[in-house]
C-alpha positions in Angstrom: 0.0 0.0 0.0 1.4 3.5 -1.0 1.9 6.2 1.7 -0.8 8.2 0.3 -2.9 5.2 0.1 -1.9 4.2 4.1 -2.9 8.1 4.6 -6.3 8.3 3.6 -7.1 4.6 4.8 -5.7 5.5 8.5 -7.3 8.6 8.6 -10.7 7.4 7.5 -10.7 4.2 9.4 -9.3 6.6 12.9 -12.9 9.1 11.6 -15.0 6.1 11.3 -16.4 6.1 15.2 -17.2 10.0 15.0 -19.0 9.3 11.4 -21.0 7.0 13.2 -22.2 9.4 16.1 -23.3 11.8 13.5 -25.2 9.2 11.0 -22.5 9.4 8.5 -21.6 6.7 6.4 -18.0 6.8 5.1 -17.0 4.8 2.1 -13.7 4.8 0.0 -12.7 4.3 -3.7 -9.1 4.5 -3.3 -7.3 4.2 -7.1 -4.6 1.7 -7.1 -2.4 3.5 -10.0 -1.4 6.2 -7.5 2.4 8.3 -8.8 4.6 8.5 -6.4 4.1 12.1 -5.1 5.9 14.7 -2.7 3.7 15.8 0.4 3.7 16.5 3.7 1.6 13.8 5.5 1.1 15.7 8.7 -0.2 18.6 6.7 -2.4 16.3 4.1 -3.5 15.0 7.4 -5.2 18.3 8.6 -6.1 19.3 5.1 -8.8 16.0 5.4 -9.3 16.7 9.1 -10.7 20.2 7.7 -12.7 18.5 5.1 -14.3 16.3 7.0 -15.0 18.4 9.3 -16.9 20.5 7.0 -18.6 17.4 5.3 -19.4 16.6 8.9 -20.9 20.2 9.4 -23.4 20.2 6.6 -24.5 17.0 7.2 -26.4 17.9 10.3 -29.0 14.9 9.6 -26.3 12.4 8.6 -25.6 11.3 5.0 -23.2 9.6 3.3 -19.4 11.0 2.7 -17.4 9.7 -0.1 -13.6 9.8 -0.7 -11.6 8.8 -3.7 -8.8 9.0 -4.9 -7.6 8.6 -8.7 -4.5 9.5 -11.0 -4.2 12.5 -13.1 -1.4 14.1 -15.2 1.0 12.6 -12.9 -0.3 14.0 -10.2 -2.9 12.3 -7.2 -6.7 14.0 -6.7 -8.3 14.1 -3.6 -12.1 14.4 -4.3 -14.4 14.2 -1.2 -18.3 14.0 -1.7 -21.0 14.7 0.8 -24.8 14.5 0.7 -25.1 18.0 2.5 -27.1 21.0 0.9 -24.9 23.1 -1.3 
């Protein structure tokens, strides 16, 4: 499993029990085909702390939260979906 992979997967799987409290069902589509990349784990870390906090946030009723991940260009995308309004 690739560092960015291990990332998003600890992250997530750490996230899981709050997700829970609040209704929220978490699921991942993690691409396999990841580049190797530069990054700062500890700051990628907060960046999807903030995110799912914010997913969290909107989703005051619960809903579902997805994260993937795929290959582009040479580089790795980070999309993260919510059910919240806007």
């Amino acid at each position: 499993m690739a560092i960015w992979e291990r990332l998003v997967t600890d992250f997530i799987e750490m996230y899981r029990p709050q997700a829970a409290r609040h209704g929220i069902d978490v699921s991942l589509h993690l691409a396999s085909d990841l580049p190797s990349i530069d990054f700062d784990p500890l700051l990628m870390r907060q960046v999807l702390q903030n995110l799912v906090l914010n997913a969290e946030q909107a989703m005051v009723n619960g809903g579902q939260l997805e994260i993937q991940t795929r290959a582009s260009n040479g580089r790795v995308e980070l999309t993260i979906i919510d059910t919240g309004p806007g």
